[in-house]
VEXBADREN-94119 format. One record per atom (N, C-alpha, C, O): residue number from 1; chain; x, y, z. Coordinates in steps of 0.1 Angstrom, whole numbers, always signed. Atoms other than C-alpha are relative to their C-alpha. Layout:
<bases>
<base pos="NUM" unit="A" u="X" v="Y" w="Z"/>
...
</bases>
This chain:
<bases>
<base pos="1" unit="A" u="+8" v="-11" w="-6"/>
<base pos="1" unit="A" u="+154" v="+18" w="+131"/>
<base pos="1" unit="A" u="-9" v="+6" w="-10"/>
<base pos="1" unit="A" u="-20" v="+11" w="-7"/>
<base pos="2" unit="A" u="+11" v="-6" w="+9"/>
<base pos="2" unit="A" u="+138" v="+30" w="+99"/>
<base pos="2" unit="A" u="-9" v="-8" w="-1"/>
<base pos="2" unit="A" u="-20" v="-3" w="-4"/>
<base pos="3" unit="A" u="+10" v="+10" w="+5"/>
<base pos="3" unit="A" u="+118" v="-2" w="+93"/>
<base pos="3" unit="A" u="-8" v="+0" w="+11"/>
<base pos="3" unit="A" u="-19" v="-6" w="+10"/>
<base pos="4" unit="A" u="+13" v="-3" w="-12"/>
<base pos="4" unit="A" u="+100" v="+9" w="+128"/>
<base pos="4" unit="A" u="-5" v="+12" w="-4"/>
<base pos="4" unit="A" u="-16" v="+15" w="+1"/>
<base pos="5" unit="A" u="+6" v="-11" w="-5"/>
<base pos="5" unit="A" u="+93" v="+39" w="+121"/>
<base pos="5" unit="A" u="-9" v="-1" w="-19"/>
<base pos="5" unit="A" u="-19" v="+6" w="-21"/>
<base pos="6" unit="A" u="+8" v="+0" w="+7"/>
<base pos="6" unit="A" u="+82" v="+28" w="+84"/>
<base pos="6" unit="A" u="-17" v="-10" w="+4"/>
<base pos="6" unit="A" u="-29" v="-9" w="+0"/>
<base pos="7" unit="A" u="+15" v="+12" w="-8"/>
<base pos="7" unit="A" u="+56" v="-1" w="+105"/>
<base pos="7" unit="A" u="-4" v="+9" w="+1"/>
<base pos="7" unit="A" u="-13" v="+12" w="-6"/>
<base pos="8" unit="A" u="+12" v="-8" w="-5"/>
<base pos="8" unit="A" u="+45" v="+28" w="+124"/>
<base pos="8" unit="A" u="-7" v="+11" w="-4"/>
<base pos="8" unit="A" u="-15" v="+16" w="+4"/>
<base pos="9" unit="A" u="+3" v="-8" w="+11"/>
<base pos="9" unit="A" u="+36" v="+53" w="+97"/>
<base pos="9" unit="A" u="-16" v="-7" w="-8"/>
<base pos="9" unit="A" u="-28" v="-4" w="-9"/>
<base pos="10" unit="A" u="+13" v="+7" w="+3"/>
<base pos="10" unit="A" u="+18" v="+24" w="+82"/>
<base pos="10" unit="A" u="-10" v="-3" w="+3"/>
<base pos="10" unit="A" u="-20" v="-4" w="-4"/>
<base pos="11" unit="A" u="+15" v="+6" w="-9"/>
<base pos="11" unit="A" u="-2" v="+12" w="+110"/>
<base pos="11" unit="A" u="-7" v="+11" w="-2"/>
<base pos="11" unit="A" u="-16" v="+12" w="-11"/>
<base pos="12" unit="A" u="+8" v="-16" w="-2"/>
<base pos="12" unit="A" u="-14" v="+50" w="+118"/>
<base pos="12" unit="A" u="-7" v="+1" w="-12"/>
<base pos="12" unit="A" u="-19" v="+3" w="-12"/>
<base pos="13" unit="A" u="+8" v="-8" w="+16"/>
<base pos="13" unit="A" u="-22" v="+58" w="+78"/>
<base pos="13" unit="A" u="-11" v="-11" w="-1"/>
<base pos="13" unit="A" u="-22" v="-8" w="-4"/>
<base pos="14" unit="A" u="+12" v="+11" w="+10"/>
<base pos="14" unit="A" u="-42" v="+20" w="+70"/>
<base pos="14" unit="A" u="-8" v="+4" w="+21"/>
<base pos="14" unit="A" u="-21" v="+4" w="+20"/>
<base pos="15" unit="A" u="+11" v="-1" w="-7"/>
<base pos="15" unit="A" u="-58" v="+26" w="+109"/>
<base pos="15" unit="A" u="-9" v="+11" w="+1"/>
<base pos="15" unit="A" u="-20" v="+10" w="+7"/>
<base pos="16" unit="A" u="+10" v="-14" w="+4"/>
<base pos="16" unit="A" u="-72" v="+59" w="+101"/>
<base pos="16" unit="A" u="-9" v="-3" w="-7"/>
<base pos="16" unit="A" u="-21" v="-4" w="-5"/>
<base pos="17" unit="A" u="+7" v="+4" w="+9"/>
<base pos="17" unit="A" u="-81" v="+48" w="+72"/>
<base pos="17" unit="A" u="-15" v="-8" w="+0"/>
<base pos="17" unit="A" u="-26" v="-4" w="-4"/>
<base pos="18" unit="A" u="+10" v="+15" w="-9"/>
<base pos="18" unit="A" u="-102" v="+13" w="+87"/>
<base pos="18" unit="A" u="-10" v="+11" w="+6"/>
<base pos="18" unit="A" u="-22" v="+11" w="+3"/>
<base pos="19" unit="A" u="+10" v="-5" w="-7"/>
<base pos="19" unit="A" u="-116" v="+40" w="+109"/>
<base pos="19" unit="A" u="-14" v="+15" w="-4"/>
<base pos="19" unit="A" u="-26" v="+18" w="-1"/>
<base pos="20" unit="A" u="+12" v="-11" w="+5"/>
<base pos="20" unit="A" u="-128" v="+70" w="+90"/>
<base pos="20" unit="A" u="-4" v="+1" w="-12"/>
<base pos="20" unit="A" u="-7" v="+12" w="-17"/>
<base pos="21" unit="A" u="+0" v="-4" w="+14"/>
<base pos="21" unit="A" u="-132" v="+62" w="+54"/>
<base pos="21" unit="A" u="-9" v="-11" w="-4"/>
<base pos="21" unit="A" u="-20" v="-10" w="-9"/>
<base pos="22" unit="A" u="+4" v="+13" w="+6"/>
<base pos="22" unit="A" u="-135" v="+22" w="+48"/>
<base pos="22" unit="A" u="-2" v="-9" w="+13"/>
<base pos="22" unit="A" u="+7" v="-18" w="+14"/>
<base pos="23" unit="A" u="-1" v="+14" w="-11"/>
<base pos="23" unit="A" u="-142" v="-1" w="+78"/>
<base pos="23" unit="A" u="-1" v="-11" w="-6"/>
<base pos="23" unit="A" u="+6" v="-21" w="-1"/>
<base pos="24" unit="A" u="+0" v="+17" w="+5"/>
<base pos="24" unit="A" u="-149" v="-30" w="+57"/>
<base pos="24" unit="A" u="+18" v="-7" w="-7"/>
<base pos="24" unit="A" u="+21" v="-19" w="-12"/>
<base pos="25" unit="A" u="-8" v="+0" w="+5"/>
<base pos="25" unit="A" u="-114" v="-26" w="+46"/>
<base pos="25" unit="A" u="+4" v="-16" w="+3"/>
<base pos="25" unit="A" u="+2" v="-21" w="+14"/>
<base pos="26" unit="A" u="-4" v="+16" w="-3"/>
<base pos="26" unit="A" u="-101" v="-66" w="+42"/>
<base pos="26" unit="A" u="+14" v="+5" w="+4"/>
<base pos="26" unit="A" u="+19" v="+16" w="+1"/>
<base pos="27" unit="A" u="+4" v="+9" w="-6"/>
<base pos="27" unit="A" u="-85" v="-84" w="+61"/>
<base pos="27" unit="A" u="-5" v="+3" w="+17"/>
<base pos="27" unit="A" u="-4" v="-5" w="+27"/>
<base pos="28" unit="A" u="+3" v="-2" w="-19"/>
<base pos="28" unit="A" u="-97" v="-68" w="+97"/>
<base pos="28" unit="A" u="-10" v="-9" w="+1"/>
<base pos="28" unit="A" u="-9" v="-21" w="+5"/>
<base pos="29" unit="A" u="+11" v="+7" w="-1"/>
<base pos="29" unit="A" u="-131" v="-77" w="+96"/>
<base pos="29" unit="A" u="-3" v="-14" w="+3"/>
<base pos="29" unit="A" u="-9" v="-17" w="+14"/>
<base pos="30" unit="A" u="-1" v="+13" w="+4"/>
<base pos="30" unit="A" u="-128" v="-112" w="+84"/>
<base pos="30" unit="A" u="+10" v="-4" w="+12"/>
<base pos="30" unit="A" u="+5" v="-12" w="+19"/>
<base pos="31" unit="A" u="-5" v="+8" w="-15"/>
<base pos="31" unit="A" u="-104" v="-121" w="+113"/>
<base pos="31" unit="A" u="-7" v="+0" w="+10"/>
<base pos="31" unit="A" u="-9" v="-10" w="+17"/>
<base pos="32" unit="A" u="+9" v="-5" w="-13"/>
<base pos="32" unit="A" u="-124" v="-103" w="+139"/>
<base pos="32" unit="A" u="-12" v="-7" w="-3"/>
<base pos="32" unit="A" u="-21" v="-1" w="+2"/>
<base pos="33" unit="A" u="+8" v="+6" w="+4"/>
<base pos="33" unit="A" u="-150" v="-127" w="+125"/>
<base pos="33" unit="A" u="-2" v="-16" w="+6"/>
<base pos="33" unit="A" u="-11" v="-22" w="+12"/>
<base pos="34" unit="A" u="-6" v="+11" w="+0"/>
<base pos="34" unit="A" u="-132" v="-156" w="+123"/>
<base pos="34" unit="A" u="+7" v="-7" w="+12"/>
<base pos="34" unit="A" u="+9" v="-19" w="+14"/>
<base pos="35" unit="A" u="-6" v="+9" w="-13"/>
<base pos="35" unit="A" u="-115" v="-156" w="+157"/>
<base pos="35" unit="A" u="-16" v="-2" w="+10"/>
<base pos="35" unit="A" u="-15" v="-6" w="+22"/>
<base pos="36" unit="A" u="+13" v="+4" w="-6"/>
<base pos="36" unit="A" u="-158" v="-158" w="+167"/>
<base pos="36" unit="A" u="-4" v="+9" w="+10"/>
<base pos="36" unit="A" u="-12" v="+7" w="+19"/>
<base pos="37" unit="A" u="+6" v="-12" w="-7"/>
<base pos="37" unit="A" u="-162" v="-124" w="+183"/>
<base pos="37" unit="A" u="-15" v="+3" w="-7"/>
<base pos="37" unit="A" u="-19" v="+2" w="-18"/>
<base pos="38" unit="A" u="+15" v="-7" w="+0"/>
<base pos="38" unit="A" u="-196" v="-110" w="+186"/>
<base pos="38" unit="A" u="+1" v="+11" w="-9"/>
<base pos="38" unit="A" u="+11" v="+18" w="-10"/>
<base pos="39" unit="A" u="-1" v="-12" w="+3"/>
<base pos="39" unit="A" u="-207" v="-84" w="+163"/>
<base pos="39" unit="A" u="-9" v="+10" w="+10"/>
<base pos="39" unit="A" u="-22" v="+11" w="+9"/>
<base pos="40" unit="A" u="+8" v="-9" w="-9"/>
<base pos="40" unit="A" u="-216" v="-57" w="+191"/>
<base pos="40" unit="A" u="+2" v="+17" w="-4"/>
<base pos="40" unit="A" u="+10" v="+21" w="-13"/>
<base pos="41" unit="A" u="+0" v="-15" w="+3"/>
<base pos="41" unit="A" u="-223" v="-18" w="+193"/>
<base pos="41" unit="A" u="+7" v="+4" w="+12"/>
<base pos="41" unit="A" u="+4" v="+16" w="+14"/>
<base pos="42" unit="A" u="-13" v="-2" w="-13"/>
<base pos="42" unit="A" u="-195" v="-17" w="+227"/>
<base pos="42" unit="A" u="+8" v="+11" w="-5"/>
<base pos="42" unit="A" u="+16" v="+10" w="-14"/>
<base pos="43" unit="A" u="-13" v="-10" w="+5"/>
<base pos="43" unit="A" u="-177" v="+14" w="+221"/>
<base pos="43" unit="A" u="+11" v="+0" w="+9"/>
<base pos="43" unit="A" u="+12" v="+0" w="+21"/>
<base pos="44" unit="A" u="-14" v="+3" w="-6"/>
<base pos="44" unit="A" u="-141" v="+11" w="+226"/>
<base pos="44" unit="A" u="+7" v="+17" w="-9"/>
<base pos="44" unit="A" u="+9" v="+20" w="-21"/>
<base pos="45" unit="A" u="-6" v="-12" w="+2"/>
<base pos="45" unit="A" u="-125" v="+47" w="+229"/>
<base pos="45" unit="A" u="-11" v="+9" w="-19"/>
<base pos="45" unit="A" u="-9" v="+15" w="-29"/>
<base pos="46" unit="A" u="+9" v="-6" w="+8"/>
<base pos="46" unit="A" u="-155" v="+57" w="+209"/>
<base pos="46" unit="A" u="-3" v="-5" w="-9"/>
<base pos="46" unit="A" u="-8" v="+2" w="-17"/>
<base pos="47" unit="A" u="-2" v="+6" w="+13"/>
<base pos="47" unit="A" u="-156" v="+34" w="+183"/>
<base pos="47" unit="A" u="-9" v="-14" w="+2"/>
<base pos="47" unit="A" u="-6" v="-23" w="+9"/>
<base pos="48" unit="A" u="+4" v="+23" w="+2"/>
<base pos="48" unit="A" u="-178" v="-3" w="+177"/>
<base pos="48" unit="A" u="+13" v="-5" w="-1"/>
<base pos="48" unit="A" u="+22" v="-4" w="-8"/>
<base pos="49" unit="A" u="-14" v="+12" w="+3"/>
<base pos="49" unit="A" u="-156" v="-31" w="+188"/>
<base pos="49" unit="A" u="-1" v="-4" w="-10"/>
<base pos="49" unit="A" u="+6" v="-14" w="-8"/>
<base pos="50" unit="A" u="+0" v="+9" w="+8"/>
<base pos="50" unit="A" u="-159" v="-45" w="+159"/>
<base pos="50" unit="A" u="+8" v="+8" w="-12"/>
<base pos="50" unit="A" u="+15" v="+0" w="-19"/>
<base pos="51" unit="A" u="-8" v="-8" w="+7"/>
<base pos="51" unit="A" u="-142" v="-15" w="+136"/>
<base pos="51" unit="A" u="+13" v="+5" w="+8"/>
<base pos="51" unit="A" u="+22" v="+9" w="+1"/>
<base pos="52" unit="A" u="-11" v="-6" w="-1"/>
<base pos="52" unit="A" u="-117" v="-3" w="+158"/>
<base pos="52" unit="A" u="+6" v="-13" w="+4"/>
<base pos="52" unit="A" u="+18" v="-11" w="+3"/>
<base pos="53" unit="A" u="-11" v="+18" w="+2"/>
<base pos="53" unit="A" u="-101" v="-43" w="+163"/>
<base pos="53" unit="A" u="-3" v="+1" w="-15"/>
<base pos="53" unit="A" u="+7" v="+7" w="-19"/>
<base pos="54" unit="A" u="-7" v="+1" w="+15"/>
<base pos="54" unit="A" u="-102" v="-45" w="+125"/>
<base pos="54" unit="A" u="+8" v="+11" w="-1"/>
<base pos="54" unit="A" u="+20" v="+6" w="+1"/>
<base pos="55" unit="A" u="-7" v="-11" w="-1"/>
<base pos="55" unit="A" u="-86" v="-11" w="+124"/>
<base pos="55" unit="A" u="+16" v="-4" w="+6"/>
<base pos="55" unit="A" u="+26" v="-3" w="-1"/>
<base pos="56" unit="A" u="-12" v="+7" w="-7"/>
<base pos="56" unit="A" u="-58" v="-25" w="+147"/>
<base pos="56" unit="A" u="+4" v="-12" w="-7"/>
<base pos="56" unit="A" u="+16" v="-15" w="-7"/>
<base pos="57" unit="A" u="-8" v="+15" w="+7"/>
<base pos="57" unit="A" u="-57" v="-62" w="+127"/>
<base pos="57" unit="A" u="+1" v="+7" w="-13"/>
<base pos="57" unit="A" u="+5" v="-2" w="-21"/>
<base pos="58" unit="A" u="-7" v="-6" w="+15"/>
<base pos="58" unit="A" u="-52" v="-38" w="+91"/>
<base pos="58" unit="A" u="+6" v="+7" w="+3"/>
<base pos="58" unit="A" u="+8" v="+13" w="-7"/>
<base pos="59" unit="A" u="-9" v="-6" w="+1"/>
<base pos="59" unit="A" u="-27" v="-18" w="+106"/>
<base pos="59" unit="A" u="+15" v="-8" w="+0"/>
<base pos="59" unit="A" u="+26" v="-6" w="-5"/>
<base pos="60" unit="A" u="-10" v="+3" w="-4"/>
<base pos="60" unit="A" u="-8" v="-38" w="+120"/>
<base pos="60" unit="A" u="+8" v="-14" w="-13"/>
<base pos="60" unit="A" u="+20" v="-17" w="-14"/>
<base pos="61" unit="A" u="-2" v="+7" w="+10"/>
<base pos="61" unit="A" u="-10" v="-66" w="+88"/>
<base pos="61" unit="A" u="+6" v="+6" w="-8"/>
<base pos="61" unit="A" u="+16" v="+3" w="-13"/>
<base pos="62" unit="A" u="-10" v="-5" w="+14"/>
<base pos="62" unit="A" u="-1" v="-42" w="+63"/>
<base pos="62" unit="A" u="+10" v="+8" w="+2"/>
<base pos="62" unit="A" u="+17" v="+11" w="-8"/>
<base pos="63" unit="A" u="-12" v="-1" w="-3"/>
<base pos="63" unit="A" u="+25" v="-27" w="+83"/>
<base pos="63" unit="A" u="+12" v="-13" w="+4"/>
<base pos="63" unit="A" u="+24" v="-12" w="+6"/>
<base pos="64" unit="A" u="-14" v="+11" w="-4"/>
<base pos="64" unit="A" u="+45" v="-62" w="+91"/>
<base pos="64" unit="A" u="+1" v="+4" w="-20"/>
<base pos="64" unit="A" u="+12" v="+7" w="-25"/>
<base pos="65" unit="A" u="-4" v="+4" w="+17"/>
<base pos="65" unit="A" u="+40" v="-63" w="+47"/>
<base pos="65" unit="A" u="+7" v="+10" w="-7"/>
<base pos="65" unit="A" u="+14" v="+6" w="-16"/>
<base pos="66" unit="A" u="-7" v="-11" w="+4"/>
<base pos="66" unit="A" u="+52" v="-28" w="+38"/>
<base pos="66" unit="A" u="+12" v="+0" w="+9"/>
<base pos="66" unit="A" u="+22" v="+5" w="+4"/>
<base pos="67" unit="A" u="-15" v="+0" w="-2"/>
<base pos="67" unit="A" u="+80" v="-33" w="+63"/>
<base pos="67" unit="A" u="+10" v="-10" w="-5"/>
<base pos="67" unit="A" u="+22" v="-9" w="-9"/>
<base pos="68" unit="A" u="-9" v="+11" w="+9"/>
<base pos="68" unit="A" u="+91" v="-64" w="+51"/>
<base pos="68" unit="A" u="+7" v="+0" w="-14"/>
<base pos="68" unit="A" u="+17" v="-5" w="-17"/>
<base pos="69" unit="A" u="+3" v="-5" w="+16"/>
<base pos="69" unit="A" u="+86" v="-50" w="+14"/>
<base pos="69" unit="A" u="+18" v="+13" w="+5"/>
<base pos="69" unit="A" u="+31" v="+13" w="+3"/>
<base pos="70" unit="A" u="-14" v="-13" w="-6"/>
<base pos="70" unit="A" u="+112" v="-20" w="+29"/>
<base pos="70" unit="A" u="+9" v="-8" w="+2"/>
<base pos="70" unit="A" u="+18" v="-7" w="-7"/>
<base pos="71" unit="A" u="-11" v="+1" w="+0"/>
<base pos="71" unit="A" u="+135" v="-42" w="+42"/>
<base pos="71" unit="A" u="+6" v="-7" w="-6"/>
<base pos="71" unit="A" u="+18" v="-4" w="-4"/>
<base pos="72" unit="A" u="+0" v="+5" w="+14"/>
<base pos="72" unit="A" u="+138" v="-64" w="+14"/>
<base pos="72" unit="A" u="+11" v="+11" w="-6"/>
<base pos="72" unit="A" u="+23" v="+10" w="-6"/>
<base pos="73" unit="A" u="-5" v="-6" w="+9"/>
<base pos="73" unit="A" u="+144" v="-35" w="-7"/>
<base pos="73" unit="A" u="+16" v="+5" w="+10"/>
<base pos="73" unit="A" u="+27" v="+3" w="+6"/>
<base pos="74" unit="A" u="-14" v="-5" w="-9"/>
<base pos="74" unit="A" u="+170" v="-21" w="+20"/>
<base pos="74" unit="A" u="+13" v="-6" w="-6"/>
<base pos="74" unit="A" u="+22" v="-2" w="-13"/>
<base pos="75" unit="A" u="-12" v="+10" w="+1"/>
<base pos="75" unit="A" u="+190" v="-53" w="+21"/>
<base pos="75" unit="A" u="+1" v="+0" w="-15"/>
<base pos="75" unit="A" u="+13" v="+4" w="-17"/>
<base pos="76" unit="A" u="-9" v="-3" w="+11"/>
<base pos="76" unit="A" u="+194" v="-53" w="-17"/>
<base pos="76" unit="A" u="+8" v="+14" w="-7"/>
<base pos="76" unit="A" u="+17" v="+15" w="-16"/>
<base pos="77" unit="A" u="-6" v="-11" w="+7"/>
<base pos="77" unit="A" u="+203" v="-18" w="-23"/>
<base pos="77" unit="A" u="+15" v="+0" w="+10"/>
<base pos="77" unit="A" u="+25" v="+5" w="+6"/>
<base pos="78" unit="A" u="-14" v="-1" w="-8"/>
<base pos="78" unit="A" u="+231" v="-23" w="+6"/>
<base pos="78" unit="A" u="+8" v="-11" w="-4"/>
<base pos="78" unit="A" u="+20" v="-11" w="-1"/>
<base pos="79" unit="A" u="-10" v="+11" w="+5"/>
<base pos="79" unit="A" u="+244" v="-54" w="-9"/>
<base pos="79" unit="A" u="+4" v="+2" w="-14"/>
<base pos="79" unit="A" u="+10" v="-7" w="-20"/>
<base pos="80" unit="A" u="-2" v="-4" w="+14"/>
<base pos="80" unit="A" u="+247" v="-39" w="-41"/>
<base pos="80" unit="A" u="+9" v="+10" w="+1"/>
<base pos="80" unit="A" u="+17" v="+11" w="-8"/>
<base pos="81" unit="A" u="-11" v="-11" w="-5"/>
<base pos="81" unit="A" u="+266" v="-13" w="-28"/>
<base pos="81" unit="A" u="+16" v="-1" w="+8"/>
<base pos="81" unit="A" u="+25" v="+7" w="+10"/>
<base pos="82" unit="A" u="-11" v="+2" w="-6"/>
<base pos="82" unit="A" u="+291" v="-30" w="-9"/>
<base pos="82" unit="A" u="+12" v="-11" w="-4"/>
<base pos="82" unit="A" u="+22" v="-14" w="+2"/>
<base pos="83" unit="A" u="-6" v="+3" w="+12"/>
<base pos="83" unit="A" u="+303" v="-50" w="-41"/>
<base pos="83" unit="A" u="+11" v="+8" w="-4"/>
<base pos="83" unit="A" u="+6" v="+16" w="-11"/>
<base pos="84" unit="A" u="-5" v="-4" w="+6"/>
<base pos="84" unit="A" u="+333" v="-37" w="-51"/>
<base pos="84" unit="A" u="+5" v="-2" w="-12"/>
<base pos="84" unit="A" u="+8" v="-13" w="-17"/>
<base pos="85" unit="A" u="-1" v="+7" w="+12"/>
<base pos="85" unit="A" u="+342" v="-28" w="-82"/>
<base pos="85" unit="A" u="+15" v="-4" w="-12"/>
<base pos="85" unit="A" u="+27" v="+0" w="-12"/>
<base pos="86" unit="A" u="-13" v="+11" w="+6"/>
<base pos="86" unit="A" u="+366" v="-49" w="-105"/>
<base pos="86" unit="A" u="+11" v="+14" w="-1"/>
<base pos="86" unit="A" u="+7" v="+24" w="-6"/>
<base pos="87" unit="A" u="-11" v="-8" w="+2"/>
<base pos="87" unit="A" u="+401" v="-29" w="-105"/>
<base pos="87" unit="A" u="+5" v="-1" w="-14"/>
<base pos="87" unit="A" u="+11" v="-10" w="-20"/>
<base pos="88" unit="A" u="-9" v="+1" w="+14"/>
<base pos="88" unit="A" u="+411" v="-17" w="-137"/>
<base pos="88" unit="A" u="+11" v="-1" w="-4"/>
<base pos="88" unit="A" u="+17" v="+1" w="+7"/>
<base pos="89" unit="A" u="-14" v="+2" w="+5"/>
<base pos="89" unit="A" u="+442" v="-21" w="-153"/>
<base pos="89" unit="A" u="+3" v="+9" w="-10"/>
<base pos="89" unit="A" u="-1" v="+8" w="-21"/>
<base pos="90" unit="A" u="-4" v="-11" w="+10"/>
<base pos="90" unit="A" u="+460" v="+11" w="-168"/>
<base pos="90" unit="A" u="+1" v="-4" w="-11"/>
<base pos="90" unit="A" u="+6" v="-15" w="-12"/>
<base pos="91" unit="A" u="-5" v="+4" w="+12"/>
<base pos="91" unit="A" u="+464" v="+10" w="-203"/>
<base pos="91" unit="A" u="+12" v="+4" w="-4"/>
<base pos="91" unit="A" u="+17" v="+15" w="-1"/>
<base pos="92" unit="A" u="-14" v="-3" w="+2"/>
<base pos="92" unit="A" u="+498" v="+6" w="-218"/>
<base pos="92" unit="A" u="-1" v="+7" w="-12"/>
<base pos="92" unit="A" u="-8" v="+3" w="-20"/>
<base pos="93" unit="A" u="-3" v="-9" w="+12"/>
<base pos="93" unit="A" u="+507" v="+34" w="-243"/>
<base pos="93" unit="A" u="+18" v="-10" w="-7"/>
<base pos="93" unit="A" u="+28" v="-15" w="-2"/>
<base pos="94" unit="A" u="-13" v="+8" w="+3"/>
<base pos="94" unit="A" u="+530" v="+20" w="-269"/>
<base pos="94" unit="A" u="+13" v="+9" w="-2"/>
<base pos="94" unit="A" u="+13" v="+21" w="-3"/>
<base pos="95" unit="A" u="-17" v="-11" w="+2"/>
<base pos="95" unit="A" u="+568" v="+35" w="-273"/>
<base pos="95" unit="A" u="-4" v="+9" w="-8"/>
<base pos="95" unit="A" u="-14" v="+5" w="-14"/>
<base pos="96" unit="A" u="+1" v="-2" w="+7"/>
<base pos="96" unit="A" u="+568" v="+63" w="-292"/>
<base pos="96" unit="A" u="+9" v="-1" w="-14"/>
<base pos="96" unit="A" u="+5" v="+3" w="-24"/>
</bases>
């Protein structure tokens, strides 16, 4: 459940970003290129098709990679943790 809500953090922050700072941001562009769309001036919810589909193919790319990155890190800090650890052995005091 956290690794959704870290995807959707990400998408939102890198598609803001795509939309009001850097449009050329890689890799949107360059797909929206590549799959042979038109570059038009179509506004989609206010926006050129052509920046708000990159906007959507960099949010959603660098949120699969920062969740993966997350869950990654997840799964080793919980396997690390569910290691137990070696049982010591009291030490013997000698007679006095």
């Amino acid at each position: 459940m956290k690794g959704a809500l870290v995807f959707l953090a990400v998408f939102a922050v890198v598609a803001i970003i795509t939309i009001a700072a850097y449009p050329t941001l890689p890799p949107g562009l360059t797909i929206y290129h590549m799959m042979g769309l038109p570059d038009t001036a179509y506004p989609i919810l206010g926006l050129a098709a052509p920046i708000f589909a990159a906007a959507i193919l960099n949010g959603v790319i660098y949120g699969i990679i920062v969740w993966l990155i997350y869950s990654i890190a997840a799964w080793a800090t919980r396997s690390n943790k569910k290691q137990p650890a070696a049982p010591q052995q009291p030490q013997q005091q000698p007679p006095p």
